[in-house]
C-alpha positions in Angstrom: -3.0 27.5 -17.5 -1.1 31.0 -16.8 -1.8 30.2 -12.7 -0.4 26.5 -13.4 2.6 27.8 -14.7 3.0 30.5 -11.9 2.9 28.4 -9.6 5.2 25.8 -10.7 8.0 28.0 -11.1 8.0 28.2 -7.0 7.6 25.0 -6.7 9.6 23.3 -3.8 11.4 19.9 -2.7 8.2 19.5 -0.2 6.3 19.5 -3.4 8.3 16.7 -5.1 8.3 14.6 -1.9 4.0 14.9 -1.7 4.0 13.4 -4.8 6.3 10.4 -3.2 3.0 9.6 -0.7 6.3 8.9 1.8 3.4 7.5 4.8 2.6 4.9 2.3 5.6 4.7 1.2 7.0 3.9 4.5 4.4 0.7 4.6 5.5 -0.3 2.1 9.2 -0.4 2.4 8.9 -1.7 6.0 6.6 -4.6 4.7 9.5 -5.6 2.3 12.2 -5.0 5.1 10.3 -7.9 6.8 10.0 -10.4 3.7 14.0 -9.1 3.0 15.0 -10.5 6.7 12.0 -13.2 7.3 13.5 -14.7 3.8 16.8 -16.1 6.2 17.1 -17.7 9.1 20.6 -15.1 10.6 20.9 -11.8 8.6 21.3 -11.3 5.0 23.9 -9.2 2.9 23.2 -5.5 4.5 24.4 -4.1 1.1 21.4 -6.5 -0.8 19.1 -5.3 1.9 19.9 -1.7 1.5 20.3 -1.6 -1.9 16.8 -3.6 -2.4 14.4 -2.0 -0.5 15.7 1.6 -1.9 15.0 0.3 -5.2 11.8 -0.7 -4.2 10.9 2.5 -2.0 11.9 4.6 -5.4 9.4 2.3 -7.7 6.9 3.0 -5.5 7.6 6.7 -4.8 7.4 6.8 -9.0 4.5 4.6 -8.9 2.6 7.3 -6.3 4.3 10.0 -8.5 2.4 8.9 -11.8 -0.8 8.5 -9.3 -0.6 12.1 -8.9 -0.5 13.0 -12.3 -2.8 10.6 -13.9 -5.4 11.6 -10.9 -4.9 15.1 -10.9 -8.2 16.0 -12.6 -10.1 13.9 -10.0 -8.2 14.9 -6.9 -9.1 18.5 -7.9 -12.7 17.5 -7.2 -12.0 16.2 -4.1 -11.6 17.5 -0.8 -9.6 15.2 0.7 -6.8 15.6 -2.5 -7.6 19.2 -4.3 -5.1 20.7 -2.3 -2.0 18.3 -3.9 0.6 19.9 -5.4 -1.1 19.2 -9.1 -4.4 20.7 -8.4 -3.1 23.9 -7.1 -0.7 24.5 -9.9 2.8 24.2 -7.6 3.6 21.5 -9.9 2.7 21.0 -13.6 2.1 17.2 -14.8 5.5 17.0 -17.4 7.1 18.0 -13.8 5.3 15.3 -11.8 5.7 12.9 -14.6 9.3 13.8 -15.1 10.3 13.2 -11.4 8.5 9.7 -11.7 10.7 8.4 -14.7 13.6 9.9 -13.2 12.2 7.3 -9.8 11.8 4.7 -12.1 15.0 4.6 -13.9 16.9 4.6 -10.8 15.4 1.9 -8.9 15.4 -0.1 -12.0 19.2 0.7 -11.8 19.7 -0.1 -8.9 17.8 -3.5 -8.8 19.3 -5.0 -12.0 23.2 -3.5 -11.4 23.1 -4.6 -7.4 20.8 -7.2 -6.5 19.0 -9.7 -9.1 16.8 -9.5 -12.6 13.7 -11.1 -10.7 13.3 -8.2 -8.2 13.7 -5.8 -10.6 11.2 -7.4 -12.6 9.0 -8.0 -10.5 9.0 -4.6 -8.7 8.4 -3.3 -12.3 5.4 -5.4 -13.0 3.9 -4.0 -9.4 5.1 -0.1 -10.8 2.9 -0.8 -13.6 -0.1 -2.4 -11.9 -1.0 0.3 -9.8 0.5 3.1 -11.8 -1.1 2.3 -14.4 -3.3 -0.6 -14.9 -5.3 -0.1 -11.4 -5.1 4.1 -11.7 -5.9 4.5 -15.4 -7.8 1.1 -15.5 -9.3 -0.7 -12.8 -10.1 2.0 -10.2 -12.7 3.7 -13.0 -14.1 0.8 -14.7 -14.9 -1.7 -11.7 -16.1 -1.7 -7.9 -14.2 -4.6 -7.3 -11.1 -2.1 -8.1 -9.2 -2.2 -4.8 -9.7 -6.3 -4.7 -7.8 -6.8 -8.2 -5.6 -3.9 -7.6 -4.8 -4.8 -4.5 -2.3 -7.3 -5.7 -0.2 -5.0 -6.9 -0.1 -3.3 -3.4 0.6 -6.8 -1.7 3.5 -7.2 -3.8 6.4 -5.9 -1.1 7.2 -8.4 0.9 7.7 -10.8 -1.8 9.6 -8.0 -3.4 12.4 -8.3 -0.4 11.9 -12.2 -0.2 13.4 -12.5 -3.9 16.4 -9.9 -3.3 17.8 -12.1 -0.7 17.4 -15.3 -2.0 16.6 -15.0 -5.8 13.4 -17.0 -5.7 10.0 -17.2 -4.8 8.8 -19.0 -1.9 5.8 -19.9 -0.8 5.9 -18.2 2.7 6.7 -15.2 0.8 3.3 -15.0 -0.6 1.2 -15.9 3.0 2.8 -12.3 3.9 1.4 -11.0 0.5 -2.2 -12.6 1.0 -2.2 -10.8 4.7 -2.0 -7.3 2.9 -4.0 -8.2 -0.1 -6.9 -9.3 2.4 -6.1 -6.5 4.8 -6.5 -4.0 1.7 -10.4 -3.8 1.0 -10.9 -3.3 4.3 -8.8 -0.8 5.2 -10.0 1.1 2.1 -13.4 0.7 1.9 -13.5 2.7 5.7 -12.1 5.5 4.1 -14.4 5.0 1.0 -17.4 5.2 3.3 -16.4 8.3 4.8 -15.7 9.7 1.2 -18.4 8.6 -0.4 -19.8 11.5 -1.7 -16.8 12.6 -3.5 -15.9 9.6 -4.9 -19.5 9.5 -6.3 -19.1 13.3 -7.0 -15.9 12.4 -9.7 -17.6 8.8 -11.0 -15.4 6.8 -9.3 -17.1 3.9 -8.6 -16.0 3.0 -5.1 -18.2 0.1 -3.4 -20.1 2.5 -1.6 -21.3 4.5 -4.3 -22.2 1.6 -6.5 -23.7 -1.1 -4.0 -24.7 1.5 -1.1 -23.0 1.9 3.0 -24.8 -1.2 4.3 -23.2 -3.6 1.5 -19.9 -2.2 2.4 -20.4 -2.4 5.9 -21.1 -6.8 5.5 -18.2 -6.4 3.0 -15.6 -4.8 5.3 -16.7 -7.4 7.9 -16.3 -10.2 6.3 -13.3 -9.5 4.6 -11.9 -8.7 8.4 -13.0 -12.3 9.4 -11.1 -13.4 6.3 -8.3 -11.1 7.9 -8.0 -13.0 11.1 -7.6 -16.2 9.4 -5.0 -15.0 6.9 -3.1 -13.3 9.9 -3.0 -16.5 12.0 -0.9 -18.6 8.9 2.2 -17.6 9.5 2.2 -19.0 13.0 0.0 -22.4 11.2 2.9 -22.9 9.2 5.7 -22.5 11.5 7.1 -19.5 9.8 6.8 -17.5 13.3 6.0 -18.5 17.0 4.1 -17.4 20.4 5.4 -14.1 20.4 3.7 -13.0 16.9 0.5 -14.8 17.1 -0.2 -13.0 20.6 0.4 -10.2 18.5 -1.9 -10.9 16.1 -4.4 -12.0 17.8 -4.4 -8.6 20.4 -4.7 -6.8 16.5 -7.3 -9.0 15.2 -9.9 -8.6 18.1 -9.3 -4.8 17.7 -9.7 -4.3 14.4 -13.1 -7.0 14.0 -14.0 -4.0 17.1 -13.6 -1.2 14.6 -15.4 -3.6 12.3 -18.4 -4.2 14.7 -18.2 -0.6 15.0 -18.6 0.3 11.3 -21.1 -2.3 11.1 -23.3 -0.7 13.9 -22.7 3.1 12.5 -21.2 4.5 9.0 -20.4 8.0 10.4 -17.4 9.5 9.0 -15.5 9.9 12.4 -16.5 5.7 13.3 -15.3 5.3 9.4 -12.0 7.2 9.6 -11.2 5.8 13.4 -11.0 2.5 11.3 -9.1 3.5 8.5 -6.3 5.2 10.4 -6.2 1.9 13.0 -6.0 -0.3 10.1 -2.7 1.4 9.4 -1.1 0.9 12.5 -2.6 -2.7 12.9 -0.4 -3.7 9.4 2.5 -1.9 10.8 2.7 -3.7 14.0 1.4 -6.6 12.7 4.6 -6.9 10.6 6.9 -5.9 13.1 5.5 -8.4 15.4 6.4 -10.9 12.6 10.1 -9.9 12.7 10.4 -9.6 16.5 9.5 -12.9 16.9 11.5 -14.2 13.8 14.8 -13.0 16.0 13.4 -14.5 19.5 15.7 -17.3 21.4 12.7 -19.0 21.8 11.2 -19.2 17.9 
């Protein structure tokens, strides 16, 4: 406790900003940038579109804030996390928990005062669901924990659909079933290679409780399931040629990183997944609003 202390006294703005997780972050605020402008047909109110997806990038820099502190005991166990700014002492958890409500409070500000009650509320309910119900809850009682959490993480898009037009819409919610599909797999690869320390903190990640080769078919399938859910926004007429060219270039790569996994569960053929499955949302998502703003849509 005397080294905790220590070393939160120097603690630093880099600090604070680890416990934002700003790569995910990033995701997610570009995800509801592209439900925020996929939601009209020319370009929305900038000020609704700045102000939104702020508020939203602040829930969800508290939301990874609280993460940290709620998971600080098992991250300390954990090579890939022990050396977050909890663990090591640079910050204690009243400071990580502080600098979440302080998060919290503003984007809740900011999305009741300047854009509409339904975002706000929403983007509160999704705080709470992985904050909370899927880091204190689901991600130690269930294998399945990334599936039902996952909705929480899909959330985004629909997040920046409602701040422009106050509603929900149905096409708002294909863009949420792409990530909540693309979110098991992209997980599990990195569960795979982690394996052992999820099993060494009893977390009970789908390879530790149903073994590699399980998760292997799993991530598989769910990548099949992918490719379908990817292809509905050009089904539907929500986007054109343009994205589902895109999409299908993505697809075929990332059911080869599947193929891949299925063959081998090394942790470099595991990890070469995980970090494509990142850039495949990412591009996938931009392909969606390139094409949205194409002559020819």
């Amino acid at each position: 406790m005397i080294a905790a202390n220590s070393w939160s006294s120097v603690a630093t703005w880099r600090d604070y900003f680890e416990l934002t997780k700003p790569r995910v972050v990033a995701l997610i605020v570009l995800t509801s940038i592209v439900g925020s402008l996929l939601a009209t047909p020319g370009l929305p109110d900038f000020s609704i579109l700045v102000f939104a997806n702020l508020g939203i990038a602040l829930a969800a820099a508290s939301a990874a804030a609280i993460n940290h502190a709620l998971d600080r005991g098992i991250d300390a166990h954990m090579s890939r996390t022990r050396s977050r700014p909890l663990p090591t002492g640079r910050l204690s958890v009243n400071q990580a928990l502080g600098f979440a409500v302080i998060l919290a409070v503003l984007s809740m500000l900011l999305l009741v005062g300047k854009v509409n009650l339904l975002t706000a509320s929403l983007t509160f309910a999704s705080l709470i669901g992985y904050a909370v119900v899927y880091t204190l809850w689901l991600k130690r009682a269930t294998s399945q924990n990334i599936v039902i959490g996952g909705a929480a993480g899909a959330a985004p898009p629909l997040l920046g659909w409602a701040a422009v037009t106050g509603h929900i819409a149905g096409n708002a919610l294909v863009l949420c079933l792409i990530i909540f599909i693309w979110t098991p797999p992209h997980f599990w690869a990195l569960a795979i290679a982690r394996r052992d320390d999820y099993a060494k903190v009893d977390i009970p990640m789908l390879p530790v409780t149903h073994g590699v080769p399980y998760t292997q078919r799993a991530v598989l399938y769910y990548t099949v399931a992918l490719m379908l859910a990817s292809s509905l926004p050009y089904l539907l007429g929500m986007s054109g040629y343009f994205y589902m060219a895109v999409a299908s270039v993505l697809d075929a790569r990332f059911l080869w990183h599947a193929i891949q996994l299925q063959r081998s569960a090394s942790d470099a053929v595991a990890m070469r997944m995980f970090h494509y499955s990142v850039t495949y949302l990412l591009w996938l998502f931009v392909a969606l609003l390139v094409d949205h703003y194409l002559p020819m849509h």
